[in-house]
Structures are given as C-alpha cells and as structure tokens.
BARO-403450 format. One record per residue: residue number from 1; residue in one letter; x, y, z of N, C-alpha, C in turn. Coordinates in pm, 1 decimal. Layout:
<recs>
REC|NUM|A|X|Y|Z|X|Y|Z|X|Y|Z
...
</recs>
This chain:
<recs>
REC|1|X|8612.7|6786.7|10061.6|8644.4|6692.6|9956.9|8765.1|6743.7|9879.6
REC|2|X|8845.0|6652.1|9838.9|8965.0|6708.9|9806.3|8962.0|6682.6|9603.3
REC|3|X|8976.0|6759.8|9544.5|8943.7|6723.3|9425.8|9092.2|6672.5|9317.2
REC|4|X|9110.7|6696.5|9210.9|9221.1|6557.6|9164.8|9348.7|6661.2|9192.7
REC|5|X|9343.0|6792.2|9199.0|9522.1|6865.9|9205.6|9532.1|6846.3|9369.1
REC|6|X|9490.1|6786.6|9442.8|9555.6|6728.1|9564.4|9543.8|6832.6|9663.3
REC|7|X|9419.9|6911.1|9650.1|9453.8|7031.5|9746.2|9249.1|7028.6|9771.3
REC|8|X|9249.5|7147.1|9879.4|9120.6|7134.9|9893.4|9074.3|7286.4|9860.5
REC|9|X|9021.5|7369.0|9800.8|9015.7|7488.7|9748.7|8849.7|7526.2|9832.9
REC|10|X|8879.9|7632.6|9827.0|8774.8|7719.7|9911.8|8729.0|7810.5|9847.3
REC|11|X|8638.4|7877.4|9803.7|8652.2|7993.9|9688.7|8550.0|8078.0|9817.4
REC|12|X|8599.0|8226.0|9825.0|8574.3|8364.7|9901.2|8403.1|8378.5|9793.5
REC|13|X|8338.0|8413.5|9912.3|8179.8|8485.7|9837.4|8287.0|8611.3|9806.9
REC|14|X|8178.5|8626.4|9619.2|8246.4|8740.8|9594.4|8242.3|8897.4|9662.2
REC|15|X|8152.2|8883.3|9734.5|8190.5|9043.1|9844.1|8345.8|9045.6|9905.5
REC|16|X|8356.7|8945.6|9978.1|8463.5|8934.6|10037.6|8580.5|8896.0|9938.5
REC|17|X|8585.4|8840.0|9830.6|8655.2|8873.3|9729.6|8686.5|8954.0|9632.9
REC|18|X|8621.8|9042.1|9629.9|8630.1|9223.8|9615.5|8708.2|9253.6|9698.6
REC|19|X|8719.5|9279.2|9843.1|8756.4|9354.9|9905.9|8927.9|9299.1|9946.4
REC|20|X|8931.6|9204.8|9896.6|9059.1|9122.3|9910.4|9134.9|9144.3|9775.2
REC|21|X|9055.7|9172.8|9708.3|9166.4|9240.1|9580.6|9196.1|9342.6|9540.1
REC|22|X|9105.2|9431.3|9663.0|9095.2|9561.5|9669.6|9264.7|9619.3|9797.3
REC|23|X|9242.3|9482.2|9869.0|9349.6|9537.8|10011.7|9461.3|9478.9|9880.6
REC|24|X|9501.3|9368.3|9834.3|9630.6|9329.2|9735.9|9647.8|9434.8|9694.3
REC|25|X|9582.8|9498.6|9579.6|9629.9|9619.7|9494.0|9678.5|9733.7|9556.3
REC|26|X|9603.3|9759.4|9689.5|9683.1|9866.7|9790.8|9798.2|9837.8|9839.1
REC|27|X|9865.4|9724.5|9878.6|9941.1|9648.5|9915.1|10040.9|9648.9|9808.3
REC|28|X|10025.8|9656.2|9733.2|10073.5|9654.6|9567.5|10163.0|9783.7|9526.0
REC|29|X|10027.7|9842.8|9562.9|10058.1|10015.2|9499.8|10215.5|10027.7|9607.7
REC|30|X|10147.8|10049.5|9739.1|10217.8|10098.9|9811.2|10413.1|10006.2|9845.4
REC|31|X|10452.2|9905.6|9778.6|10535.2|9858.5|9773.0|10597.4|9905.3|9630.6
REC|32|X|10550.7|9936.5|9546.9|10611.8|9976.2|9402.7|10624.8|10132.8|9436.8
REC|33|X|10538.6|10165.4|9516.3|10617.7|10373.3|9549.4|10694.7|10377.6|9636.5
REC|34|X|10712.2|10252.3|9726.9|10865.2|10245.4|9848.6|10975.4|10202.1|9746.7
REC|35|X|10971.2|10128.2|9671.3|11074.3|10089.5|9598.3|11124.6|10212.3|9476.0
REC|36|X|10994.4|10261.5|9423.3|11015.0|10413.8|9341.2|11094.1|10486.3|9382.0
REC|37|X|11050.7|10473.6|9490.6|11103.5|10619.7|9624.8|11269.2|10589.8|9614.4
REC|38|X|11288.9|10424.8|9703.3|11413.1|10402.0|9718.7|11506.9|10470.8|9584.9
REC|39|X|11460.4|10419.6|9445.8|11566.8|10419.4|9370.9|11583.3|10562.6|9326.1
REC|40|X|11466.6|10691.9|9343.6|11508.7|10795.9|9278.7|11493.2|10929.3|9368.8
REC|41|X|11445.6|10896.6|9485.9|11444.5|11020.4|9565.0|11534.8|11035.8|9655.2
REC|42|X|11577.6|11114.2|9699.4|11767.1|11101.5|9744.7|11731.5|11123.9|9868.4
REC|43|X|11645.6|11180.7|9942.4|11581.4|11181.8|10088.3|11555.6|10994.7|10145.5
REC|44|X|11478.2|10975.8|10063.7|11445.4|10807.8|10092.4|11574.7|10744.7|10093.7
REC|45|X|11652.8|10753.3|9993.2|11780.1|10672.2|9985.1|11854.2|10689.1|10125.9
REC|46|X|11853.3|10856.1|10163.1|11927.2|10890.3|10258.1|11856.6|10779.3|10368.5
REC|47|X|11758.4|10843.9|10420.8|11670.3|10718.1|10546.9|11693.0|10591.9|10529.0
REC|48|X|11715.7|10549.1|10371.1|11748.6|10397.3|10390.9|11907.4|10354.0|10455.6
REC|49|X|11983.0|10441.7|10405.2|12105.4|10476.5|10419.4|12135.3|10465.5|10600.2
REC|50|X|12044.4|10556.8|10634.4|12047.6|10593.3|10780.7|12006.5|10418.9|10859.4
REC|51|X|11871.8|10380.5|10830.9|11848.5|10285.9|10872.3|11910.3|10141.0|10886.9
REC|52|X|11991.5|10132.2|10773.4|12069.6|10071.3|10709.1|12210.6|9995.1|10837.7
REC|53|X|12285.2|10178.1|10830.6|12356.8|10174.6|10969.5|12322.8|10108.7|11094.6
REC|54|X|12188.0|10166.2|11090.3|12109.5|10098.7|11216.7|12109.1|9934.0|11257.5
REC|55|X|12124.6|9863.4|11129.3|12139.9|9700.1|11144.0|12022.9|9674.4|11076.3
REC|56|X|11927.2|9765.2|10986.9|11795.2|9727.7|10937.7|11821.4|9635.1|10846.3
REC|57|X|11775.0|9543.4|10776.5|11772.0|9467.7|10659.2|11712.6|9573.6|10538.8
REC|58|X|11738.9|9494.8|10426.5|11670.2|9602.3|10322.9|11522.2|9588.8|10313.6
REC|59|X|11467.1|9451.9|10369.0|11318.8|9400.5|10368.9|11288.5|9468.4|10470.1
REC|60|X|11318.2|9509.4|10647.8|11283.4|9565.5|10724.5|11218.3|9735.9|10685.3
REC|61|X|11333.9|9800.3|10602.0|11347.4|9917.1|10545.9|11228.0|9935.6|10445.1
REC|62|X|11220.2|9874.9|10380.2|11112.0|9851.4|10295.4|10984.9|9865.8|10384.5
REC|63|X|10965.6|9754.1|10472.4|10850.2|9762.2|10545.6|10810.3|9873.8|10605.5
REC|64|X|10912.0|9973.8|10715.1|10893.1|10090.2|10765.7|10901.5|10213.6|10636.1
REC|65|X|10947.9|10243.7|10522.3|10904.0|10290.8|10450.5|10713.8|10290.7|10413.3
REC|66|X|10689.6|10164.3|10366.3|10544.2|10148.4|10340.0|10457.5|10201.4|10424.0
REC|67|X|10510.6|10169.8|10618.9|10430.4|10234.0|10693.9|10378.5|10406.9|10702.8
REC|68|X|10547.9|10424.2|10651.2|10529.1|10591.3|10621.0|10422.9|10669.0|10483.9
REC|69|X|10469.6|10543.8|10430.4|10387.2|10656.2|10253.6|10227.8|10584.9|10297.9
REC|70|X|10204.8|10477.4|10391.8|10049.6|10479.8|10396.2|10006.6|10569.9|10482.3
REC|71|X|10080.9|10607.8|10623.0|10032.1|10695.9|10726.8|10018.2|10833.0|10625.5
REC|72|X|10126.8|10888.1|10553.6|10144.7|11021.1|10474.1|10045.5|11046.3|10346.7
REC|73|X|9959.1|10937.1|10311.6|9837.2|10897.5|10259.8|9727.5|10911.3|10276.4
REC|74|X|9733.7|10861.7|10428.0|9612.0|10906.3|10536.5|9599.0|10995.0|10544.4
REC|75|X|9678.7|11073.9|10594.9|9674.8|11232.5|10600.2|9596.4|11330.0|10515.1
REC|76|X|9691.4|11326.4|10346.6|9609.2|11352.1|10240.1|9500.4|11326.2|10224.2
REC|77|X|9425.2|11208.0|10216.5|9264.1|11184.0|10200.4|9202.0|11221.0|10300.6
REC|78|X|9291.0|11270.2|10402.2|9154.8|11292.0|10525.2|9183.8|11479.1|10514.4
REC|79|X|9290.5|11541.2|10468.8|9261.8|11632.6|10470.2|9229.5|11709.2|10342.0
REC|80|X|9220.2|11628.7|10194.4|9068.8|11633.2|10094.9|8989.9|11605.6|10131.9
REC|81|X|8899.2|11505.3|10224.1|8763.5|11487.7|10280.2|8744.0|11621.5|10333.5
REC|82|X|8833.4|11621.2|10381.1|8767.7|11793.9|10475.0|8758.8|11889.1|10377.7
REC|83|X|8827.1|11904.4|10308.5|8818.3|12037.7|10194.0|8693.4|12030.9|10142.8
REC|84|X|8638.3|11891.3|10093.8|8537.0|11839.1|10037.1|8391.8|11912.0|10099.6
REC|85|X|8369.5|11858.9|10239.0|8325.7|11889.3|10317.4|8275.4|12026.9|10404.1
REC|86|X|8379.4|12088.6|10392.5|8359.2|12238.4|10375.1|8310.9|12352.9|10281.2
</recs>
C-alpha cells in the first residue's frame, strides 16, 4: 500500500536495524580516517600521489585506501583477541 508521500516504505525489524547502523557507522568511521589520512599523513598523500599517476580517480583512491585501514584493522583486533586470550 502506498501511503500519501508517494512511496511505499518498509521499516527493517529492529535486529536487523541495529546491525545496519552498526555496518553505516563503520562505513562512516572508516571514510573520515581515509580522508584524515589523505589530508595529513604524507605517506598516504604519497600513495595517493602514486596512484594518482596510475590513472586512479580520487573516488577510486579513496576506495582502495578504506580497503587498507579496514584490512590494517583486522589485524589489530585479531591480534588483541589473542593477547586477550592468552
């Protein structure tokens, strides 16, 4: 049923709407520390720099940045779990 703003709205059970505002805010985080990165760490600038040459776009650059600070993320929490753990 379509109600009067002309659209048909669906609303998420809130479990699954937790966890969807849980992946945004990660999504979030991790685009405001690629862009951090870009403007003040001179290593990142350099890679953008490098990539850049390459024919990357600045949105491409961005994207493979994010992949890096989440993989380099992973790392960290999995190697505090272990510290934890031990």
């Amino acid at each position: 049923m379509v109600g009067e703003g002309g659209f048909d709205s669906h609303a998420l059970p809130p479990a699954i709407s937790y966890w969807v505002s849980l992946i945004r805010s990660a999504k979030s985080s991790l685009h405001m520390i690629a862009v951090v990165r870009l403007r003040y760490c001179s290593r990142t600038r350099a890679y953008a720099e490098r990539r850049r040459s390459e024919g990357l776009s600045n949105k491409e650059i961005i994207r493979c940045l994010k992949r890096y600070i989440a993989r380099q993320l992973y790392r960290e929490l999995r190697a505090d779990l272990a510290a934890l753990s031990t």
